[in-house]
MITOR-282791 format. One record per residue (C-alpha): chain; x, y, z. Coordinates in pm, 1 decimal, padded with zeros to 6 digits. Each point is the difference from the previous one (the first is absolute). Layout:
% residues N
> A X Y Z
...
//
This chain:
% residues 150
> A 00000.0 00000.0 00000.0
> A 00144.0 00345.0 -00063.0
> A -00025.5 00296.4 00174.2
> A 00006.5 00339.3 -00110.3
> A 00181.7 00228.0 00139.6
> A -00035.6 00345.3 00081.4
> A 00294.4 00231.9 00093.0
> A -00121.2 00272.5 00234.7
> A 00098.7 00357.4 -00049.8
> A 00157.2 00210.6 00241.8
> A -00015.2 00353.0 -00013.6
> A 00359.8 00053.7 -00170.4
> A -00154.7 -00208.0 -00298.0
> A -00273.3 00218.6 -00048.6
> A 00179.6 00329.7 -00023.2
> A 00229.5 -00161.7 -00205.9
> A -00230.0 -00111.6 -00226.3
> A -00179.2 00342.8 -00002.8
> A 00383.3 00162.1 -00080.6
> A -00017.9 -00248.9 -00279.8
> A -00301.7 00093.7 -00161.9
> A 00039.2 00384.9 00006.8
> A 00367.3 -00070.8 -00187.9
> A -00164.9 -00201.6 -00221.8
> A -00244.4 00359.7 -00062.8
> A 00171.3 00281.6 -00268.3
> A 00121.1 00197.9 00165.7
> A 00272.3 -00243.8 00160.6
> A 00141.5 -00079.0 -00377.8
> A 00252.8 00281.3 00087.0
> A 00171.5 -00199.1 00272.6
> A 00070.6 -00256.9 -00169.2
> A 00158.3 00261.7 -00294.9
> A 00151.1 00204.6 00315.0
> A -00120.6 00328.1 -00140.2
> A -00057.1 00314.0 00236.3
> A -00225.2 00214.3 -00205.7
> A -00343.1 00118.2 00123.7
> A -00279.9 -00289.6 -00063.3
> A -00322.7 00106.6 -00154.2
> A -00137.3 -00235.8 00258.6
> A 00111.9 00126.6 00275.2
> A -00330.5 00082.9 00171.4
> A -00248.3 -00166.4 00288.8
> A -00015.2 -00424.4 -00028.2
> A 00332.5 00028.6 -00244.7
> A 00290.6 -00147.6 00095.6
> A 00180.4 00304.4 00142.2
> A 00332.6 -00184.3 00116.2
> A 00175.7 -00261.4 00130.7
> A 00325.8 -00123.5 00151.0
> A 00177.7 -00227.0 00082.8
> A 00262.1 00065.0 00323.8
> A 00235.2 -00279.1 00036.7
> A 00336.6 00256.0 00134.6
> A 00311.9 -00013.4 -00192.3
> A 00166.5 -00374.8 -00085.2
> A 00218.2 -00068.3 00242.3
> A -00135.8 00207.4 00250.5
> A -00328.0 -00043.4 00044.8
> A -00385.2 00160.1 00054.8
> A 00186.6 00085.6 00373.5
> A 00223.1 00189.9 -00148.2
> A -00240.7 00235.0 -00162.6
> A 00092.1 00351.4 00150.4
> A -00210.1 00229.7 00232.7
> A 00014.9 00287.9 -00304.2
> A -00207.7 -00049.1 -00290.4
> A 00143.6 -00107.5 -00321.6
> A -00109.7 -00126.9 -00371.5
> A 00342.4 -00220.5 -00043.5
> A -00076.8 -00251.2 -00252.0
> A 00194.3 -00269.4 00182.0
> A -00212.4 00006.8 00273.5
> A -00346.8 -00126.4 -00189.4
> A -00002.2 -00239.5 -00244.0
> A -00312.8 00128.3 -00151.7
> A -00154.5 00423.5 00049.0
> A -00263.7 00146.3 -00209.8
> A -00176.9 00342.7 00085.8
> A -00295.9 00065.3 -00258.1
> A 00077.7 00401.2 00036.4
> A 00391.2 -00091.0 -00124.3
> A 00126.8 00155.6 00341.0
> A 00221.6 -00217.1 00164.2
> A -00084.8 -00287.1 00235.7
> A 00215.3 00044.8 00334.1
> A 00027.7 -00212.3 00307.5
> A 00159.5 00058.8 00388.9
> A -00008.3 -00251.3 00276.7
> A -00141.1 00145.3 00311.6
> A 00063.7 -00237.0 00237.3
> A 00045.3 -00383.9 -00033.2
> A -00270.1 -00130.5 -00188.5
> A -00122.6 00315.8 -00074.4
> A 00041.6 00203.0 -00340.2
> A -00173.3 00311.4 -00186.9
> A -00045.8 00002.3 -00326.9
> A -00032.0 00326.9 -00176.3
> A -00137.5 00025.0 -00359.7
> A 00125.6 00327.4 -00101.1
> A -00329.4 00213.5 -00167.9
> A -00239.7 -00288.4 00063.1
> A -00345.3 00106.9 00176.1
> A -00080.7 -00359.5 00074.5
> A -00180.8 -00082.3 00311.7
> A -00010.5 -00395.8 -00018.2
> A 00279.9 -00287.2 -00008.1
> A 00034.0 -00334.2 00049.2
> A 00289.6 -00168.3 00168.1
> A 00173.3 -00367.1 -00040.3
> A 00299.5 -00098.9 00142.4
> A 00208.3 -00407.9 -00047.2
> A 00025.5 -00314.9 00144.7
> A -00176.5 -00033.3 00340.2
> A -00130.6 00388.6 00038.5
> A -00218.3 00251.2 -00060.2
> A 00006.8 00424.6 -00047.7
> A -00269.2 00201.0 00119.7
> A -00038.1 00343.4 -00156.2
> A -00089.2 00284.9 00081.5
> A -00032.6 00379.2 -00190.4
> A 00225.8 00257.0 00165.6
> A -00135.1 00331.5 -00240.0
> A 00208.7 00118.1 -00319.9
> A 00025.7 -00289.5 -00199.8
> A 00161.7 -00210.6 00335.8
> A -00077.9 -00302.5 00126.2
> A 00145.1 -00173.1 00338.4
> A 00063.2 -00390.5 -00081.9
> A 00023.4 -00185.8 00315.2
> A 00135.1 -00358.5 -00013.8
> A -00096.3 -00290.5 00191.6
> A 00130.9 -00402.0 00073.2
> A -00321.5 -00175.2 -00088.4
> A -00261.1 -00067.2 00325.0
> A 00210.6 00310.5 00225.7
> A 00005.5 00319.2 00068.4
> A 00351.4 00100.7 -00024.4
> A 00162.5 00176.3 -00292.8
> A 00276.9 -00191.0 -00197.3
> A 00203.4 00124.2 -00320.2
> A -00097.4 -00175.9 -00306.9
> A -00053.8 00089.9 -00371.1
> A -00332.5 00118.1 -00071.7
> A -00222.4 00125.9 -00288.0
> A -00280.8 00308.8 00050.2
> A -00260.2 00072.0 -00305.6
> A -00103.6 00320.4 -00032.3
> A -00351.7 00068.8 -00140.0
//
């Protein structure tokens, strides 16, 4: 007799697979073409950015500094809909802003790897605070992490 099987989805899995259908959308064709200009799309429900933080190799997401910078070797994937550039600082550990320069957006969603989650959270001016958590606790830990920006 066979069984079927259903996997269950956990929250990480969901936003992820929201992240993967608004880069699937348009607007997110300039990503993949790593082009900075101003998107006609760049309005309400668009894709308005996304990033990936992983720090620089070598050195790590812990490593990210308490100033705010745009260095390419720090993400390994930035898009900003407005063609501003996407900048990240770490705030405290397990704890980053990330500012999308000339972006009005007001909602994001956040993903992080492996065994943990990122809550997210809108901080005014086109930043939002990614916060960074070991799956099931409440402490903050220092892992990659991706944050959609609609």
């Amino acid at each position: 007799m066979h069984h079927r099987r259903t996997l269950p989805v956990s929250p990480a899995t969901a936003i992820s697979l929201v992240a993967l259908f608004f880069a699937l959308g348009g607007s997110a064709l300039a990503v993949g073409h790593g082009s900075t200009a101003a998107q006609p799309r760049c309005a309400t429900g668009a894709l308005r950015g996304i990033a990936t933080v992983t720090g620089e190799p070598g050195a790590g997401i812990a490593n990210v500094g308490d100033q705010f910078t745009s260095r390419k070797a720090v993400f390994s994937r930035r898009f900003n809909c407005t063609g501003g550039p996407v900048q990240v600082r770490r705030v405290a550990a397990g704890v980053f802003d990330v500012r999308f320069l000339g972006n009005g957006a007001q909602a994001a969603l956040a993903s992080s790897v492996g065994d943990a989650y990122a809550d997210v959270e809108p901080v005014g001016g086109g930043v939002f605070r990614v916060s960074v958590h070991p799956a099931g606790r409440d402490d903050l830990s220092d892992r990659t992490f991706t944050i959609v920006v609609v």
